[in-house]
Phi, psi and omega in degrees: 000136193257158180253120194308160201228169191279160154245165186109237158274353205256330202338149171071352167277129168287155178259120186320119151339285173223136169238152194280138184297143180272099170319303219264108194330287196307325185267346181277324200274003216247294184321300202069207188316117173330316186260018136284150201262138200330311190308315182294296207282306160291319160308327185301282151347311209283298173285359161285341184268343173307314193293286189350273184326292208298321176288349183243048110340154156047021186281310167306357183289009167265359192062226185264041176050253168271132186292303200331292210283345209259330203268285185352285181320319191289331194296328178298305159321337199275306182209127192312294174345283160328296199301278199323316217264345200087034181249139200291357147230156164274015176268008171056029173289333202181122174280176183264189238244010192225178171269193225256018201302307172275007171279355262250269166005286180283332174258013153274354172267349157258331153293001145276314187262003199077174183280083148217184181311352186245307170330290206295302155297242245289016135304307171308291151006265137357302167276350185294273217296316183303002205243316167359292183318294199273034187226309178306330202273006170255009177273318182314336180287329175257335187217154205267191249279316178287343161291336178299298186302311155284350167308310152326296189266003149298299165336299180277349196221080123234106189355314197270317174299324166302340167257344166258023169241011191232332171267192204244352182254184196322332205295320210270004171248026145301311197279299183353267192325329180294296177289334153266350155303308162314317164326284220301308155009269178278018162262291178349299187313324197272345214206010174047037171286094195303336183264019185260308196267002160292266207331317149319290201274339150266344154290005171250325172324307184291344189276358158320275198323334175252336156228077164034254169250028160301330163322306156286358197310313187275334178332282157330309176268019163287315194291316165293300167327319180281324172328284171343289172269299212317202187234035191235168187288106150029291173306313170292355183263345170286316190297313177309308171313319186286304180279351153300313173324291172271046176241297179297329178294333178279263184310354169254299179349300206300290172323321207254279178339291184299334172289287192347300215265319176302133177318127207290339165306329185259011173230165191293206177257139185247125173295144177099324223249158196256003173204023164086020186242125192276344149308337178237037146293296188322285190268354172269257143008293223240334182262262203276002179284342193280337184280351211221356185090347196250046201274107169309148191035070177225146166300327195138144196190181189155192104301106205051005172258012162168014192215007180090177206256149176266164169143178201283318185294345181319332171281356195255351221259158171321328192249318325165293202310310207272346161324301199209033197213025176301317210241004162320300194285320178272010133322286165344278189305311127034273187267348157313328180276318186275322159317298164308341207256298166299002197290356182218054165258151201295184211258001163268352185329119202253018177272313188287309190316308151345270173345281204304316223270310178291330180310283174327293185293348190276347177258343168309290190318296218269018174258349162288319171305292214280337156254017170302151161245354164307197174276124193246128146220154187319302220289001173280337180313317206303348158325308192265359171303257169014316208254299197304307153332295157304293159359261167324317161283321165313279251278321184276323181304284210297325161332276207316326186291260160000332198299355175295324178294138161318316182276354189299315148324298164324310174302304184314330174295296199290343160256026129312277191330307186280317202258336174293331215263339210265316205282324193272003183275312188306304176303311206291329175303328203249091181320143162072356229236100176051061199291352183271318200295343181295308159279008162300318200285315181263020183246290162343298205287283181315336177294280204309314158332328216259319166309285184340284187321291201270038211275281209302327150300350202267141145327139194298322200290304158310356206273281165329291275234318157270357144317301190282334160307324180273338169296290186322312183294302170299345160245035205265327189269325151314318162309311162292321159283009082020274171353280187305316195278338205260318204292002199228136108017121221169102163227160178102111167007307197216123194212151200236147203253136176127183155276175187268136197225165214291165180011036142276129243182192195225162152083043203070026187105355190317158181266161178065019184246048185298338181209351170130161196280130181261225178078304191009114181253045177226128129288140173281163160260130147088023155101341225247143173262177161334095165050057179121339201284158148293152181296146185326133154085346175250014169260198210043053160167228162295162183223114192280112174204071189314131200214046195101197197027258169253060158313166206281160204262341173271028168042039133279134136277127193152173203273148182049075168052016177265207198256141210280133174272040199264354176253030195254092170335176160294175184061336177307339225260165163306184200184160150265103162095351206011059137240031198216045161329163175087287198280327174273000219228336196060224189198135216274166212230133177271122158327285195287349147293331177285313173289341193280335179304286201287003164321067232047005199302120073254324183295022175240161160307316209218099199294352174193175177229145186207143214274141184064126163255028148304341185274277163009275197283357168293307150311322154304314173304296163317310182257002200030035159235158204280155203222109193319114160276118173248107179095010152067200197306303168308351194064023172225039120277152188299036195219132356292192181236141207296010139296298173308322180277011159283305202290353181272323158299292190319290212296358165089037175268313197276111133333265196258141183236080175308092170327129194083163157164266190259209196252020157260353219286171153089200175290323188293328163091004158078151179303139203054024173317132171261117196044056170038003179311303172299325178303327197259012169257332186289357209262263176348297186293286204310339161278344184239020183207166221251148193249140182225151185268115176228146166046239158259359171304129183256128174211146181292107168294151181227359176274008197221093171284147173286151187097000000 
């Protein structure tokens, strides 16, 4: 009797008589695939506890990061009300400007874990590995195990990602969700599985909930690939799309339906929006305003007018490149190559189906990026980590698969060639900053090109040997700002991954936004700020507090290698416009405002109200108690309107009327004020009520009218 043997890759192996089913959950996961070789799982396992470990190092040197989004969390801790609506206290005056999908997360880990800084990050954390997963385990469907790891580690070394899966605001379980719809996609994809391409249309539903319709960017090309490729009759692949389609429509819906419908009196005010509507948040604000420039109660957007110049190059550019645009061209090539490598593969192909489907999305994104005229930052890029990553792990396994074909060798030189050359434009940008590593990459690099092109003559050893140069070259500058970026601090609205670099700037180039909004109208004593914060005038950006690894080499401190405003009174620091203390960065809160703030605070709704709520939630943090955003983030929205705050004063909710703030803030009522409603409360309070002093913070009893 003969013993029968496996098929497949295993072809020619016998096959066990009988093998006993794997009870235990830990060893299946510790095995993988039977037909991987021992070595693939455990490297795998291994290097997600590498990401894990390496993003929370140093994870509290941000404090509470961006505060806007971190007072969201406490308040959300705090109170179910808050948690559901996304309100930026629990006394519920007013949401933040997004839906609440990514506070959900964090703040059930500060109702677990209490309010500090590692509550609040290491979610994020957290999705970086889960987003890890899921991009190996869809490289893994076509191709083996070292094209997964490296997809892994582009991923993890690409800058913009080391910092935003490490902050607090909305991007990075944005990126998850995104990236696992694509996965789901492309299961879908292999077997025309209607329940692979729900699941897809409902992670892109849920990335509703955390930015809106940003969210939709890739909906066209999922829906079209599949229509396309799958492996089904034409009709069942429009019924499949159509119905993922109201899957999505669903799972983002539901939430945006019950704000609708509830009553407006009894839920807070949605922040961003000019008449109290999270639809017309949505589609204003948050959508075609972003595209078109035209976001009503926005600081200022444009085409060259405050958000940096559109245009194809825009990923490319000085504040932009070194974020997220190392291994873009040789994606690019990649994936030309790998298209090519497939042109006459049947119309089911699920290796080509792969390409298209990470390929696509990654250029819907960056031609919506690179000509939006709305509000533009680096740190949105971090969209395009997810797409780029795979890119590269297909693009090079199959290259590699291939080198036999004549043209397969060239391409892998030319996307070498481009990425040295590409690595040494980026480094050259960022003066002083390790000047030796710039020609490593491109001396490194062009050697390694050069092996690649000539592969097939080399040796196995050489063959590897120069495998392994271009990865170590090709990821050396990406590492290094990694590095740099993990090794720091990061507080504040609008924050950049990296050293600091020629004719870069923050906020897409915006002007005058060199380190962050100064005015702040509390001082810390002895430089130090709220429970973590930087001190006035010195958020909205890097915070240098170099801790190992790569610090940034001019031995500065301050954002972006520039020089630390931390021995700078309040109000002194640089600024956009240096009149908008307050709005991105908030403000460091004095011992004796904290005491005067938690002074009876339980008898209020709301222990002070203070005009923008970067200003706000610097108070809420502090003292954890709630605290009124008049006018939501920008201080221009219409909300309360100086009627609703008189009755909220009579009735004995508000304490404190915190003096200064966003950019609605004072008597002038600030650029874009919308119809002046902060102005015309702060207006109000400083006539009728006794103005009292802490620390350097001006501040209103509203329980003590003058007279």
């Amino acid at each position: 009797m003969t013993t029968p043997t496996l098929a497949g890759p295993l072809a020619g192996t016998p096959a066990p008589a009988h093998r006993a089913p794997e009870r235990s959950l830990v060893r299946r996961l510790w095995r993988g695939r039977p037909e991987d070789p021992r070595w693939a799982r455990p490297a795998f396992l291994g290097a997600l506890l590498v990401l894990g470990a390496l993003y929370t190092w140093n994870l509290t040197a941000s404090g509470y990061a961006n505060s806007f989004y971190s007072a969201a969390v406490q308040a959300g801790s705090r109170s179910w009300k808050a948690f559901f609506f996304g309100s930026l206290d629990a006394g519920n005056a007013i949401t933040v400007d997004k839906p609440p999908g990514a506070l959900w997360p964090m703040a059930l880990s500060v109702r677990l874990l209490g309010l500090n800084s590692f509550a609040v990050l290491f979610p994020q954390v957290l999705m970086a590995v889960a987003t890890a997963g899921v991009l190996y385990a869809s490289v893994r469907r076509r191709f083996p195990a070292p094209a997964g790891l490296l997809t892994v580690a582009v991923f993890a070394l690409t800058p913009v990602a080391a910092l935003m899966f490490r902050f607090n605001n909305p991007d990075a379980a944005l990126a998850l969700l995104m990236a696992t719809a694509v996965y789901c996609a492309q299961r879908a994809l292999e077997k025309a599985g209607t329940k692979w391409l729900l699941l897809a249309g409902a992670a892109v539903g849920l990335a509703f909930l955390v930015k809106t319709l940003q969210a939709f960017l890739i909906l066209p090309v999922l829906a079209l690939v599949h229509v396309a490729l799958a492996p089904a009759p034409l009709r069942k692949r429009v019924g499949q799309v159509l119905l993922a389609g109201l899957v999505t429509v669903v799972a983002g819906g539901w939430w945006v339906a019950v704000v609708e419908l509830w009553p407006a009196s009894a839920r807070p005010y949605i922040g961003g929006s000019q008449n109290n509507s999270f639809l017309e948040l949505t589609f204003g604000y948050n959508g075609l305003g972003r595209i078109n420039g035209e976001e009503t109660g926005s600081v200022g957007g444009g085409q060259g007018g405050g958000w940096g110049e559109t245009g194809w190059d825009r990923m490319f550019g000085s504040n932009i490149g070194g974020q997220i645009s190392w291994l873009i061209p040789a994606a690019l090539i990649l994936l030309a190559a790998a298209l090519l490598a497939t042109r006459r593969a049947p119309r089911t192909d699920g290796t080509r189906a792969a390409f298209l489907l990470w390929g696509g999305s990654l250029l819907i994104t960056v031609v919506i990026f690179s000509f939006m005229q709305g509000i533009f930052h680096e740190y949105y890029t971090v969209a395009l980590a997810p797409y780029v990553a795979p890119l590269v792990g297909m693009g090079a396994a199959l290259l590699w698969r291939e080198r036999g074909r004549a043209w397969a060798p060239p391409a892998l030189a030319a996307a070498m060639t481009v990425t040295a050359a590409w690595g040494y434009v980026l480094l050259d940008r960022a003066s002083g900053y390790h000047p030796w590593l710039r020609w490593a990459v491109l001396v490194g690099g062009l050697t390694a090109a050069l092996g690649l092109l000539f592969v097939n003559r080399l040796g196995r050893r050489l063959a590897l040997g120069a495998v392994a140069l271009s990865c170590a070259t090709g990821l050396a500058g990406p590492a290094a700002y990694s590095l740099t970026t993990l090794g720091e601090g990061h507080t504040g609205s609008i924050v950049t991954a990296g050293p600091a670099v020629a004719g870069g700037g923050m906020g897409g180039g915006r002007p005058g936004a060199g380190g962050g909004p100064g005015g702040a109208p509390d001082g810390a004593p002895d430089g130090q700020g709220q429970q973590g914060q930087p001190p006035a005038g010195q958020g909205g950006g890097t915070v240098r507090r170099p801790a190992g690894g790569f610090p940034s080499p001019n031995g500065q401190n301050g954002q972006n290698g520039r020089p630390s405003r931390q021995n700078q009174p309040p109000g002194e620091g640089g600024g956009m416009g240096g009149g908008m203390g307050g709005l991105l960065a908030g403000a460091a809160v004095s011992d004796e405002a904290r005491e005067l703030l938690e002074a009876d605070a339980g008898d209020y709704t709301w222990a002070a109200a203070a005009v923008g709520s970067q200003n706000a939630a610097s108070y809420q943090l502090a003292t954890g108690e709630p605290v009124m955003a008049i006018g939501g983030f920008n201080g221009t929205d219409p909300s309360p309107t100086l009627a609703r705050f008189r009755q909220y004063v009579a009735e004995g909710r508000v304490h404190w009327f915190i003096a200064g703030g966003g950019g609605g803030a004072g008597r002038g009522g600030g650029a874009g004020a919308a119809d002046g409603t902060s102005a015309r409360i702060s207006a109000w309070v400083e006539e009728n009520f006794t103005e009292v002093t802490a620390g350097s913070a001006t501040f209103y009893d509203l329980t003590r009218p003058k007279g």
